[in-house]
N, C-alpha and C positions, 0 to 999 in steps of 0.2 A: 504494500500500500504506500500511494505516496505521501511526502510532506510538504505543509505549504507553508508558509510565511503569510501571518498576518498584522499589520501595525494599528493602533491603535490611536488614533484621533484626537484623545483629550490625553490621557496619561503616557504615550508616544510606548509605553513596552511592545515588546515583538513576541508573538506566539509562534510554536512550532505546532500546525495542527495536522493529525494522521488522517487524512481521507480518501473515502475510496472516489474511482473516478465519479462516479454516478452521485455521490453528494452536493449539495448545493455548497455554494462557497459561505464561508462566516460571515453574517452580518454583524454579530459584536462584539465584541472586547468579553472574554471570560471575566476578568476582573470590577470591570466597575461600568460595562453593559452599553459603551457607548459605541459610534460606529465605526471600523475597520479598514484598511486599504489590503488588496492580497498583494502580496511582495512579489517580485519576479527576483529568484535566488539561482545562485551557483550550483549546478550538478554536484552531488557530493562520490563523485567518483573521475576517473582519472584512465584517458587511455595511453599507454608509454610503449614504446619499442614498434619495429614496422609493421609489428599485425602480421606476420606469418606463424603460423604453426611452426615449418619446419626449421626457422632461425630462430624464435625465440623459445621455444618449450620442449619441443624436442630432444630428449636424450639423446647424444651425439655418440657414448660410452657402450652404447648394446651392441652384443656382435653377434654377427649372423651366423644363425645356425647353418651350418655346412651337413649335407648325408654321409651316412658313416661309407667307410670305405669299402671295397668288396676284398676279398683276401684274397683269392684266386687271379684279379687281374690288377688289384693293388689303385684301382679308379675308384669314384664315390656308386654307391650301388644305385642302381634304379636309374641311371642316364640312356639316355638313346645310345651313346657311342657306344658305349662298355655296359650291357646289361648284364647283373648279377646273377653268376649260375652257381648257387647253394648248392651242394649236396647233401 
């Protein structure tokens, strides 16, 4: 839900109020009931770094799993070149 910002008219305090979209906006000051402006305030979040997945978040440290090797032809088992003949 978000928060808005509203100031107060006679006592100038600033509310932080929770509401959902579909609320109507505050017409008065919780404190001493007189009438309100809504604030237009800062996003409280922050976008940093280019926005890729694979530059900024990305574990770069995993290593790829390779197939295990076949003993008979000494290649990785299961490839088209060198298919694995188990006995």
């Amino acid at each position: 839900m978000p928060m808005y910002e509203y100031e107060c008219l006679t006592c100038k305090k600033v509310h932080e109020i929770m509401q959902k979209f579909s609320d109507h906006p505050l017409q008065e000051c919780p404190d001493c009931k007189s009438p309100v402006n809504k604030l237009i305030s800062l996003s409280s979040f922050s976008l940093k770094g280019s926005g890729w997945y694979a530059t900024d978040y990305r574990r770069s440290n995993k290593k790829k799993e390779e197939p295990p090797i076949c003993p008979t032809t000494n290649k990785p088992c299961g490839s088209a070149k060198a298919p694995c003949t188990k006995s």
